[in-house]
TORTORMAR-271666 format. One record per residue (C-alpha): residue number from 1; x, y, z. Coordinates in nm, 2 decimals, padded with zeros to 4 digits, always signed. Layout:
<NUM; <X; Y; Z>>
...
//
This chain:
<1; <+02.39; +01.97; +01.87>>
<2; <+02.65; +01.79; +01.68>>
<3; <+02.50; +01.60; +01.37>>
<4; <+02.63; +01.24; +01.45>>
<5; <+02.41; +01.24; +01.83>>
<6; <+02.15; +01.57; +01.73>>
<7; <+01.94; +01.25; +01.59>>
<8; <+01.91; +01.09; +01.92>>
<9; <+01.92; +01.41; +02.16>>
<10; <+01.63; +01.53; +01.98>>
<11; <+01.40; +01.20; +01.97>>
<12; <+01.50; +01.18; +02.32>>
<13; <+01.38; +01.57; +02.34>>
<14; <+01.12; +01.48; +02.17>>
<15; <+00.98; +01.17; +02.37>>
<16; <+00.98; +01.33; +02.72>>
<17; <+00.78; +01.58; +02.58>>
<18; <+00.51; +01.36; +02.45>>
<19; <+00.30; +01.40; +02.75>>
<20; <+00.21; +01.77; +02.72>>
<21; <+00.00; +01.66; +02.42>>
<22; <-00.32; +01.41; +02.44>>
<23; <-00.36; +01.10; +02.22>>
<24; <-00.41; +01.22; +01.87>>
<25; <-00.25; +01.58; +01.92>>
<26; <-00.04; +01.73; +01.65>>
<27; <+00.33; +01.78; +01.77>>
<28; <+00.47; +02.15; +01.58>>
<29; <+00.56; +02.18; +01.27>>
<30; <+00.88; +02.03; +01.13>>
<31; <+00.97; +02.41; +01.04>>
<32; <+00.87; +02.49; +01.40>>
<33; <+01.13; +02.18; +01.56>>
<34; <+01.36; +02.30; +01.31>>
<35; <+01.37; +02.65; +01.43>>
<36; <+01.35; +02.56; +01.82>>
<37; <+01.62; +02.31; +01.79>>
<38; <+01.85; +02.43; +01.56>>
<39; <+01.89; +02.14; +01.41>>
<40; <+01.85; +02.06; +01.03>>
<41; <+01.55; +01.92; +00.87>>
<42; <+01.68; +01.59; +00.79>>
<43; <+01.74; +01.54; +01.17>>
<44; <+01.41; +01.61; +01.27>>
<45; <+01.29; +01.39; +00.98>>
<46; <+01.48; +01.08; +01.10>>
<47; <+01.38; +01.22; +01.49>>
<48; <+01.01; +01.18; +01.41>>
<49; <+01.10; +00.85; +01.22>>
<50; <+01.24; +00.70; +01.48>>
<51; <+00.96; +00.80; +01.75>>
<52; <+00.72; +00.62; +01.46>>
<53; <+00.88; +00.32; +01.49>>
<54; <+00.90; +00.29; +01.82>>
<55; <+00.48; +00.33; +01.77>>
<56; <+00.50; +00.66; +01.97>>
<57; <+00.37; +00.90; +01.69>>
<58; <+00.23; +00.85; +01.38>>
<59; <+00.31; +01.06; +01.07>>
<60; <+00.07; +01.14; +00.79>>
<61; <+00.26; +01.35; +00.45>>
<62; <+00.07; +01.65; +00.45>>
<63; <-00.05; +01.71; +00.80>>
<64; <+00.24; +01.65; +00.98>>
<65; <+00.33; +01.45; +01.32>>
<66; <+00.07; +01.34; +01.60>>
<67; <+00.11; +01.14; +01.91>>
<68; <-00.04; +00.78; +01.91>>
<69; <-00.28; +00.63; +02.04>>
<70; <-00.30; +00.41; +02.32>>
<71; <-00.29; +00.03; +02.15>>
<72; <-00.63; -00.14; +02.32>>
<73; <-00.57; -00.41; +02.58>>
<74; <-00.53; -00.82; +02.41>>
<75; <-00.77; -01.01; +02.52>>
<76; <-00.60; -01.28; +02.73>>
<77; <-00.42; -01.57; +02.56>>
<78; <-00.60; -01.93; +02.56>>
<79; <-00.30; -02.19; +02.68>>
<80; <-00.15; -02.30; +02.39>>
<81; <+00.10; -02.49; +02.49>>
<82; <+00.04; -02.77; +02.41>>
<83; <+00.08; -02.71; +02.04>>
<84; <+00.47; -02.80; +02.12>>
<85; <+00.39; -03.18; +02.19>>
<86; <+00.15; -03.18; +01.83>>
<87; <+00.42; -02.98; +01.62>>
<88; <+00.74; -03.13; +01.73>>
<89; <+00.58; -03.52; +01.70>>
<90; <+00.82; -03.60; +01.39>>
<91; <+00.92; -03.95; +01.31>>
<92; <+01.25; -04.02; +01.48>>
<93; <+01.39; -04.11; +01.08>>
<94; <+01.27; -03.78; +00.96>>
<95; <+01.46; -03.46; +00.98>>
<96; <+01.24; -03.20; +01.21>>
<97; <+01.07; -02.96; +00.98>>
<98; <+01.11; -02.62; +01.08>>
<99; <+00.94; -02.29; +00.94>>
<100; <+01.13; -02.00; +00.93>>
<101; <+00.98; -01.71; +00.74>>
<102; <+01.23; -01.47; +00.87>>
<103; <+01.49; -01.43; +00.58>>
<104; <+01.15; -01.38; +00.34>>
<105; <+00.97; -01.18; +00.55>>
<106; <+01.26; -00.96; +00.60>>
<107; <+01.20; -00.82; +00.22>>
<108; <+00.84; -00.83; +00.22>>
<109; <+00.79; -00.61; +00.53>>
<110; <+00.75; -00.24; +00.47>>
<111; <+01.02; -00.02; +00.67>>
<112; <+00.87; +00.23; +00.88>>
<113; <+00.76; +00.56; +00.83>>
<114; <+01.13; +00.72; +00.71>>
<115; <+01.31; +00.41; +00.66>>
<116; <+01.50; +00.39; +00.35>>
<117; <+01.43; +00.08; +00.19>>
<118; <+01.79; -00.12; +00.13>>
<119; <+01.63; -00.44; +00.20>>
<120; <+01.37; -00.43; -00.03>>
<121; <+01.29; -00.75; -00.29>>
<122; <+01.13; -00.58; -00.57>>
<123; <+01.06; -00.25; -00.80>>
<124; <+00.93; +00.07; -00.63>>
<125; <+00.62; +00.17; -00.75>>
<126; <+00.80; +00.39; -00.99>>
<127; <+00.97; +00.14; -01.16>>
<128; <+00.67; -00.08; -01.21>>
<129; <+00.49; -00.10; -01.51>>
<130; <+00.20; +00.03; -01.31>>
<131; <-00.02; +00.17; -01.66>>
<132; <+00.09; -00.11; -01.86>>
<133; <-00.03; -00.36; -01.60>>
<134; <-00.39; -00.18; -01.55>>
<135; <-00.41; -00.17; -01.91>>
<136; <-00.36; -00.58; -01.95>>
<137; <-00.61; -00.63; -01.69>>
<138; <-00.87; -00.41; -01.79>>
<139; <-00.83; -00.59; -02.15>>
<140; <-00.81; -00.90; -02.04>>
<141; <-01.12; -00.89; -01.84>>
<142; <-01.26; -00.82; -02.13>>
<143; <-01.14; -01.15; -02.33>>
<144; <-01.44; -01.42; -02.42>>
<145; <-01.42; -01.65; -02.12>>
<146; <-01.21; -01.50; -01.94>>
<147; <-01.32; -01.55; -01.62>>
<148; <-01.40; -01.94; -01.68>>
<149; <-01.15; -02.21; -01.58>>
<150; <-00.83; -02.25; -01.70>>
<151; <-00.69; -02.56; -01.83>>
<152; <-00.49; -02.70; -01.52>>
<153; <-00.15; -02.68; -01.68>>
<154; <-00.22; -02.30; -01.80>>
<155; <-00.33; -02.13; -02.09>>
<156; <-00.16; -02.30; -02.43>>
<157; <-00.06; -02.00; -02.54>>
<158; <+00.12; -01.85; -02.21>>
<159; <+00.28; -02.13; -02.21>>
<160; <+00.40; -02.11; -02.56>>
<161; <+00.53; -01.77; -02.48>>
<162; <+00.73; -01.89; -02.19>>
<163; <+00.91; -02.18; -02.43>>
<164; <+00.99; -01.91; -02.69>>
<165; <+01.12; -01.72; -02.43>>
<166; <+01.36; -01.95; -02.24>>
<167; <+01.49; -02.05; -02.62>>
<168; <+01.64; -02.37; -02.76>>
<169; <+01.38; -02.68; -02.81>>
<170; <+01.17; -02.59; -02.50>>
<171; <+00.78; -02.66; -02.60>>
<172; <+00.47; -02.51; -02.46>>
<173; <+00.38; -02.89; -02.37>>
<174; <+00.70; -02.88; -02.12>>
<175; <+00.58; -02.60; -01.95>>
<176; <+00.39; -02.53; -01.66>>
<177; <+00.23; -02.20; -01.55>>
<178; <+00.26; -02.14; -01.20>>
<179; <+00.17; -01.91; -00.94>>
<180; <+00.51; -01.70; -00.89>>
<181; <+00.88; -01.82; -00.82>>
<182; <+00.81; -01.90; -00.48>>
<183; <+00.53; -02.14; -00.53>>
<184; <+00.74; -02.28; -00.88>>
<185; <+01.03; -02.38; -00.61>>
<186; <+00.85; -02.54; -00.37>>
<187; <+00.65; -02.76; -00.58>>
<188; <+01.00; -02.89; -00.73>>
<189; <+01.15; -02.94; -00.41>>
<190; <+00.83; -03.14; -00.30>>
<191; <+00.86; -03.35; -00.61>>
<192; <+01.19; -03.42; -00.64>>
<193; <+01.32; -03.50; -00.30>>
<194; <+01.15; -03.68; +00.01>>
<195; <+01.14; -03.58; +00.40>>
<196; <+01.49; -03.60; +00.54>>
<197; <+01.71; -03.61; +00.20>>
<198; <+01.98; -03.38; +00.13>>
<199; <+01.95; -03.10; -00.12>>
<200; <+02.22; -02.93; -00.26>>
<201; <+02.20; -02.56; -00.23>>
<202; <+02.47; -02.26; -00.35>>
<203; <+02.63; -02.09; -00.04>>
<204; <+02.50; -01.80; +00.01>>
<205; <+02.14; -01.88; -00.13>>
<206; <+01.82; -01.72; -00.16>>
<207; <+01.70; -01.72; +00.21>>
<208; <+01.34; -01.79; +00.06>>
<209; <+01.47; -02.13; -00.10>>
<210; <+01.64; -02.28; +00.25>>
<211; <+01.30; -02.15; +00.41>>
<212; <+01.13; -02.39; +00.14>>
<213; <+01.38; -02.67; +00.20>>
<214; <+01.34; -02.70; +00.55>>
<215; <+00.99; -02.68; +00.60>>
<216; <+01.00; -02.99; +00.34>>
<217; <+01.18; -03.11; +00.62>>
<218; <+01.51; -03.14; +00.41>>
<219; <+01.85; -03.08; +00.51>>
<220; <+02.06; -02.85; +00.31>>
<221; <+02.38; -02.88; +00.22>>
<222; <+02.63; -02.58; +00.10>>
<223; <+02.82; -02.54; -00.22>>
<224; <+03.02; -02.27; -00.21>>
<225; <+03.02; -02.00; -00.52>>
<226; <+03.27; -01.73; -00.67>>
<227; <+03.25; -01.46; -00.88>>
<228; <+03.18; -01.73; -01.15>>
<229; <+02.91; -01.91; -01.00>>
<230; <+02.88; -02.26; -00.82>>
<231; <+03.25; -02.44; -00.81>>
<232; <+03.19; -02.74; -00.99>>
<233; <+03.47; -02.99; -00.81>>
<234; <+03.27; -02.89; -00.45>>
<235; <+02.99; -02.96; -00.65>>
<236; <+03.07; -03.28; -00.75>>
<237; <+03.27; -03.38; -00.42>>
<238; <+02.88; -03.30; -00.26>>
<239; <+02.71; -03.53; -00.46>>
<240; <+02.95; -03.78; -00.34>>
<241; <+02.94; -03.69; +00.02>>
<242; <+02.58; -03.66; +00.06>>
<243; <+02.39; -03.88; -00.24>>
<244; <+02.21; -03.60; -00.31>>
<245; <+01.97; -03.62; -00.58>>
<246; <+01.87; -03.23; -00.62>>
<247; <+02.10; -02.93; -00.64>>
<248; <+01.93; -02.56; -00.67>>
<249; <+02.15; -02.30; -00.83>>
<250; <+02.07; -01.95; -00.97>>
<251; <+02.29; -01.95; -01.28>>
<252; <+02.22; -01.59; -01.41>>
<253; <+02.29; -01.26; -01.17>>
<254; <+02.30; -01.51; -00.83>>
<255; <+02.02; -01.38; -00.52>>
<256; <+02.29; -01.27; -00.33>>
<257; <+02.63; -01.23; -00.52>>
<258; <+02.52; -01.15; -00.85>>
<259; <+02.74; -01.39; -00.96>>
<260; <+02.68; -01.56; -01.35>>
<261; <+02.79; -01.92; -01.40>>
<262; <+03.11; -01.92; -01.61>>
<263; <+03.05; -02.06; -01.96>>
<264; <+03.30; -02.35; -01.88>>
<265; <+03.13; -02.41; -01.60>>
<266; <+02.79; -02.50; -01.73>>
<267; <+02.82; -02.78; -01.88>>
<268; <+03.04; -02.90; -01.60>>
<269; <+02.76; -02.87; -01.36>>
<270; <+02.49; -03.07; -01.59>>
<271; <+02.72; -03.34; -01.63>>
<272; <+02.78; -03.33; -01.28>>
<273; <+02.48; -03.37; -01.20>>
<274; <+02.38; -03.63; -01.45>>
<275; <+02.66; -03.86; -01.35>>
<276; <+02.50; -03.84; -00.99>>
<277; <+02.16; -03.92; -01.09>>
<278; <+02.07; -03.57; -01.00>>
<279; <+01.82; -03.28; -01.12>>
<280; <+01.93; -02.91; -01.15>>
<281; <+01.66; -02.69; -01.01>>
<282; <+01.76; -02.38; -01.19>>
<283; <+01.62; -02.04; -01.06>>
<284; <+01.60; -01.80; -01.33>>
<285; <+01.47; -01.49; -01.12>>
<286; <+01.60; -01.14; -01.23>>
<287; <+01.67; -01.30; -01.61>>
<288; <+01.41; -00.94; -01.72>>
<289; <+01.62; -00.75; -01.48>>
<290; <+01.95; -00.77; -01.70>>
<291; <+02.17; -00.39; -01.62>>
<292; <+02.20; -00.14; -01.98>>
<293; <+02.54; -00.26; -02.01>>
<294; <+02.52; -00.64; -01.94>>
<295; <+02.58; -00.74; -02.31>>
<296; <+02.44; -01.06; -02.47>>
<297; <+02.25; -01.30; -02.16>>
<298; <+02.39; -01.69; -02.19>>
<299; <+02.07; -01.89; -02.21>>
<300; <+01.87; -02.10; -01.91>>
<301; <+02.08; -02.44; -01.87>>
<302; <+01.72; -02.57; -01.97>>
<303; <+01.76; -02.47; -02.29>>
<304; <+02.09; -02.67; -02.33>>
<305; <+01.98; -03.02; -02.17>>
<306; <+01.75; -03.23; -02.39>>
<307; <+01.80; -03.53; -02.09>>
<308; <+01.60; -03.37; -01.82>>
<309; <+01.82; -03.31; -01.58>>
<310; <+01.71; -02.92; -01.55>>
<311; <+01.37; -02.83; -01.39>>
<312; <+01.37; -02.45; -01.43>>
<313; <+01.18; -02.18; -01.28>>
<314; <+01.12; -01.85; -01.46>>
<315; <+00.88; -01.57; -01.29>>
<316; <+00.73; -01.25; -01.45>>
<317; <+00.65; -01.11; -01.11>>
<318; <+01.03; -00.96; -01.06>>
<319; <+01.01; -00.74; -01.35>>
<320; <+00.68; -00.63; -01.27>>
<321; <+00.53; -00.64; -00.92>>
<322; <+00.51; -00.85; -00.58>>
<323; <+00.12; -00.89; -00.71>>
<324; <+00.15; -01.01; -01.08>>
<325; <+00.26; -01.36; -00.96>>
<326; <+00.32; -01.53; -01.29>>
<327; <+00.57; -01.80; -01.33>>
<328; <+00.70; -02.13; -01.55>>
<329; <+00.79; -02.45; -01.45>>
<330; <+00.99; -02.62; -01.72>>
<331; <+01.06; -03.01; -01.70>>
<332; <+01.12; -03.28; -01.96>>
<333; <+01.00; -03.65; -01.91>>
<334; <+00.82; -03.82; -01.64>>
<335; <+00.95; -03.55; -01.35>>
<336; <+00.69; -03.34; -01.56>>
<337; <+00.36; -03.54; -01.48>>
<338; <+00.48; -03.56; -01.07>>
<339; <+00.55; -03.12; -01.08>>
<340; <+00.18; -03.15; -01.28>>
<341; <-00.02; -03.32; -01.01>>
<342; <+00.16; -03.17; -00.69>>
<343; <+00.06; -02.85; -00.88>>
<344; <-00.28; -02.90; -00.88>>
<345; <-00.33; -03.03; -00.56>>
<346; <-00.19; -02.75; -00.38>>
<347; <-00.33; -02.50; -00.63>>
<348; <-00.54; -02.63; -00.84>>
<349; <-00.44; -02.35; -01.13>>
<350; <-00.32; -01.99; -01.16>>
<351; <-00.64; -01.76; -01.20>>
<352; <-00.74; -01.76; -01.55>>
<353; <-00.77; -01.37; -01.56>>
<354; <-00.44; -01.29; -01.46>>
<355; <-00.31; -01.58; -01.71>>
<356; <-00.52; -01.38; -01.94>>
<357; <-00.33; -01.00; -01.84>>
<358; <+00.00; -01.17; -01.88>>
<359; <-00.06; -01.25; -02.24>>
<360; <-00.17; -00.88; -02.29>>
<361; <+00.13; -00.75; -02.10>>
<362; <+00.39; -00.90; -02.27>>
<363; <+00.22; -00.88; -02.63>>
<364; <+00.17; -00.52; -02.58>>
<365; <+00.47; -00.26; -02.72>>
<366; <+00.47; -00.15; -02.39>>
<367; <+00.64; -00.46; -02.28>>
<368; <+01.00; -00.38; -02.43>>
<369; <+01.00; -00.05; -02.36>>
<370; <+00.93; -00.12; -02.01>>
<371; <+01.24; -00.35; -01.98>>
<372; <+01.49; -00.11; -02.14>>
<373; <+01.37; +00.14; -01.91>>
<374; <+01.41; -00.05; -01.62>>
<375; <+01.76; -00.16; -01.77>>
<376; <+01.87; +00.18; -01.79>>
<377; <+01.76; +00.28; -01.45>>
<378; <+01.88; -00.04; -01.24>>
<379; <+02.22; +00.02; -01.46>>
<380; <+02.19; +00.42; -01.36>>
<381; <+02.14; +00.30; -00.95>>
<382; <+02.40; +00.06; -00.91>>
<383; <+02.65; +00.35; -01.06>>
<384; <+02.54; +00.56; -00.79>>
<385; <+02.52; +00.31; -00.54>>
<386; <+02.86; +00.15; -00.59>>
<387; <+03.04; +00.47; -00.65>>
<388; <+02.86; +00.62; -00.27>>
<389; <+02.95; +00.33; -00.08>>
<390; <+03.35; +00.39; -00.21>>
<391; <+03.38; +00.72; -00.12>>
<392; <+03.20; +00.74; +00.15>>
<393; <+03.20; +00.38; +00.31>>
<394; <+03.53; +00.21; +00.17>>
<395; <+03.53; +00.00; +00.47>>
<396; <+03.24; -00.23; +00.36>>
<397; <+03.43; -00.46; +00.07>>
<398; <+03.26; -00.53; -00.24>>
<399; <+03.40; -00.80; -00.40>>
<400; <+03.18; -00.79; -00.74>>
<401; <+02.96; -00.54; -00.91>>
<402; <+02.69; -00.71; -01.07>>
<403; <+02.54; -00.64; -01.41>>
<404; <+02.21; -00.73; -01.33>>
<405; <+01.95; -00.80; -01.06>>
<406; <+01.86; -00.53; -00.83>>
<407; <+02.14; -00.54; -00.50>>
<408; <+02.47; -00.55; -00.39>>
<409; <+02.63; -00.81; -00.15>>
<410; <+02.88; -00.60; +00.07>>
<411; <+03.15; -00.77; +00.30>>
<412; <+03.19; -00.61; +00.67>>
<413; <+03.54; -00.56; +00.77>>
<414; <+03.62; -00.77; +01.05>>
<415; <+03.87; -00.62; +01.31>>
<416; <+04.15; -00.58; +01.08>>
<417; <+04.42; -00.26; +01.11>>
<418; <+04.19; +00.06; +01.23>>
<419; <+03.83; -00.11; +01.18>>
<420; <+03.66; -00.25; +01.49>>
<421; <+03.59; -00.60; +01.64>>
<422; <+03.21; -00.50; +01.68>>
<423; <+03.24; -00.57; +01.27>>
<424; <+03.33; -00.95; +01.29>>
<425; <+03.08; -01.26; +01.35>>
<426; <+02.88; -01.05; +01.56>>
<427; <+02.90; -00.72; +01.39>>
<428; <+02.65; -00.77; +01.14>>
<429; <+02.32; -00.76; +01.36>>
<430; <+02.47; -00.44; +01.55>>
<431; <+02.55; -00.25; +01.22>>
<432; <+02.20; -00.38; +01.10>>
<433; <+02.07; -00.22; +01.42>>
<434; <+02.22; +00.05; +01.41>>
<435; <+02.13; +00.14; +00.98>>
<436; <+01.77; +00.08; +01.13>>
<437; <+01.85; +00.38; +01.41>>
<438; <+01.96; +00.61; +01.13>>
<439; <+01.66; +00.54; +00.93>>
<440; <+01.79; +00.26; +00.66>>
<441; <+01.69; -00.12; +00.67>>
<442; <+01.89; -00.33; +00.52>>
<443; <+01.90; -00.69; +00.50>>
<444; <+02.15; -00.88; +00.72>>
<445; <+02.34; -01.15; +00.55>>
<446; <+02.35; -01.44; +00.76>>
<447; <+02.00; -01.62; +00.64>>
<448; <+02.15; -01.66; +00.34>>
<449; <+02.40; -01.94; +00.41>>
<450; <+02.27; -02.28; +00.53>>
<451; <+02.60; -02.33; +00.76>>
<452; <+02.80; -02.10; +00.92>>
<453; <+02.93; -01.81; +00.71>>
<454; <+03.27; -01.71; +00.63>>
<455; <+03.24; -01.33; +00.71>>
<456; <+02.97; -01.10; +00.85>>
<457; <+02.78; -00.98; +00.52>>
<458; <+02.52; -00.70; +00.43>>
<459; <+02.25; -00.69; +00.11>>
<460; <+02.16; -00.35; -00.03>>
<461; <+01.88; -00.34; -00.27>>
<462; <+01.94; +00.00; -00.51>>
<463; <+01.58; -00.13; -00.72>>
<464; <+01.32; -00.07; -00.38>>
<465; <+01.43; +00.30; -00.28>>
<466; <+01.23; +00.62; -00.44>>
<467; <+01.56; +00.74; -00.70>>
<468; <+01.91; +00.88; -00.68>>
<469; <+01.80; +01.11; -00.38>>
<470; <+01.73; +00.83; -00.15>>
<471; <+02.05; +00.62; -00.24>>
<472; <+02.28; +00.91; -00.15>>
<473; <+02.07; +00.98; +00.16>>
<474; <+02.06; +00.63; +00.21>>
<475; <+02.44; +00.57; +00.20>>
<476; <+02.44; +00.89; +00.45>>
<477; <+02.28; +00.72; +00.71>>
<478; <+02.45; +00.39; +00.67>>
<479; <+02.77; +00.63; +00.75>>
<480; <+02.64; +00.72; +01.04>>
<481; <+02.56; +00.32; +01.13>>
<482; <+02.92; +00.22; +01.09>>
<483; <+03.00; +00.55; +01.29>>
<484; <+02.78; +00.42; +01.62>>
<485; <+02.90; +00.11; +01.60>>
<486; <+03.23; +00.19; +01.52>>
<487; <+03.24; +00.44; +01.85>>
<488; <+03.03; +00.21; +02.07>>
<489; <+03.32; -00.08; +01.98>>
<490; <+03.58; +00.14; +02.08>>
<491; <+03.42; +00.20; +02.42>>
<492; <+03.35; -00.16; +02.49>>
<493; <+03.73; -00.23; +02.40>>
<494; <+03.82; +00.05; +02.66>>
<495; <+03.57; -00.10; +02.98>>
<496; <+03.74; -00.43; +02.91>>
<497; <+04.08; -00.32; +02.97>>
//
């Protein structure tokens, strides 16, 4: 077999020969495939991978491949239809709220058996603080009271940690303690702007935030960014269009660019905003997850506006794991009391013991240690990463190399000299396809623009995958993606004429 279609001739092999074992049978050995087929282990690796996730064999490391199961019948489906008339009876001023998980779910869910992980949101397991963690928790359980109530706003002296952190005149009376990033920004949008208002949002944008806008039923509007952040004369020609009243930026390594706001450009965009009557939700995500080489970070905007116009969110859970949801809300003035009481009623408060772990975490020695060795490492991947993808896919364009966060935002090439049409507006879900075929996910890019993008887009994650082995393997596969699609494009071209 040739290595670009021994992948598919053998899962097809593979499939038709299902039947001659009974539900729950072991298939041979990988060595055993490998010897029949003559084909290399990798390809019977990403064979079996891909009969898993088609849910016709299950793997298990150790014991090898068996056939699966039968799925038991569903019980029949009640008539449900007439949830459509209940969920879609929105005042005729409001703007329909819709609730679209997809471009969050699309991180959260875990690849099949085989998968690379490019589309991954947070540290592998390896990266995690893992002992540090146990260790807070075990102490902290351990704490006088520990397991009473906390005071609603959080514990005084978390939140005196989080103002020292974010700098300048922050005090832990301005801060909130929240229940990770994701809660944080939805509890500003819901204060700060009503059903049906414009928000202002950076184009692209964190697919989680335009999920929270629009279930809020608000309408986002894009602003589009560069290399050095949100471009404040947009900005300010949006405010104008729109009388928007809230803009959400990510000032510091950008969710998807990586891009940092410019330092002339910060105080453009609070006096922007100021002039318009406006508040700056400011997302301060990946600020732990800063590259070796990133130099000297510029502060939170907070930190720079004694007026209020900032609210800022600031999260723990990035630099730690999916499951130690621990994040600020910063505001100043009378915004802070409305964030408060939303807060409460939606939450009530952030479980005291973890509150409690938090403080031990980042009061421990192993705290700084754990963030220059995550540093190095995320500093260590991108290298790899970035130096793959150019010598082995040059025709995905990356336009900036980011010096912190945890993924790269890669441009498809859209039809021009030798590459294909397949690559232009619809190229991006058949290249994602296709990755998923060769055994890499990776996140598509069109969720993250509120409008219509400008190009077809992909997001690789370098901070999800196992180490260096599975980013070269990784970029491997995705060669063998833009091959297919590459191949099938040409084919298409050649039926038309």
């Amino acid at each position: 077999m040739h290595e670009r279609s021994s992948v598919r001739e053998l899962a097809d092999r593979l499939r038709s020969e299902l039947n001659r074992y009974s539900p729950g049978g072991k298939l041979p050995s990988s060595r055993a495939l490998v010897e029949r087929f003559r084909v290399s282990p990798v390809t019977v690796s990403r064979a079996l991978a891909q009969l898993a996730a088609e849910g016709l064999v299950v793997t298990r490391p150790g014991a090898g491949a068996f056939r699966a199961r039968p799925r038991p019948a569903s019980p029949s489906a009640g008539d449900t239809s007439w949830q459509e008339v209940a969920l879609s009876a929105e005042g005729a001023d409001l703007v329909p709220r819709s609730v679209d998980a997809s471009g969050v779910t699309a991180t959260l869910a875990a690849p099949p058996p085989g998968v690379i992980e490019f589309n991954g949101g947070y540290l592998h397991p390896s990266l995690q603080p893992e002992r540090a963690m146990s260790a807070a928790l075990s102490r902290a359980g351990r704490r006088p009271g520990a397991w009473g109530r906390p005071p609603v706003e959080g514990l005084p002296e978390l939140r005196e940690w989080f103002g020292r952190a974010i700098g300048g005149a922050v005090t832990a009376a301005e801060v909130l303690v929240s229940s990770g990033g994701q809660t944080a920004l939805t509890t500003a949008l819901r204060a700060l702007a009503p059903p049906g208002a414009p928000v202002l949002v950076e184009s692209p944008t964190y697919p989680g935030m335009l999920a929270i806008a629009r279930s809020a039923g608000l309408r986002p509007v894009p602003v589009p960014v560069d290399p050095d952040g949100v471009k404040p004369e947009l900005l300010a020609d949006a405010f104008r269009a729109t009388g928007a009243r809230v803009f959400v930026c990510q000032p510091l390594f950008q969710n998807p660019t990586g891009a940092v706001l410019a330092p002339a450009r910060r105080g453009e965009v609070l006096r922007i905003a100021r002039e318009a009557g406006a508040f700056v939700v400011e997302d301060d995500f990946v600020r732990r997850l800063a590259h070796e080489d990133a130099g000297p970070l510029p502060r939170p905007l907070v930190a720079d506006d004694p007026d209020g116009v900032v609210v800022y969110v600031g999260s723990l859970t990035k630099a730690t794991s999916p499951s130690f949801r621990v994040s600020a809300l910063v505001a100043r003035g009378p915004v802070l009391e409305r964030l408060r009481a939303i807060q409460v009623v939606d939450t009530f408060f952030v479980p005291r013991p973890l509150q409690e772990a938090a403080l031990e975490l980042v009061g421990s020695p192993a705290w700084p240690r754990h963030l220059r060795a995550v540093a190095a490492e995320l500093r260590s991947r991108r290298d790899l990463l970035t130096g793959a993808l150019a010598l082995h896919l040059p025709e995905l364009a990356l336009p900036h190399i980011p010096s912190g966060g945890y993924h790269l935002w890669l441009r498809l090439p859209e039809g021009a000299g030798g590459t294909s049409q397949a690559f232009g507006s619809g190229g991006e879900p058949a290249f994602t396809a296709a990755a998923l075929r060769a055994g890499v996910a990776v996140t598509p890019g069109r969720p993250y623009f509120s409008a219509e993008p400008p190009a077809s887009h992909i997001r690789l994650s370098f901070a999800a995958v196992a180490g260096a082995e599975e980013i070269a393997e990784g970029v491997r596969r995705l060669r063998t993606a833009c091959d297919e699609v590459l191949t099938e494009s040409v084919r298409h071209r050649a039926r038309r004429l």
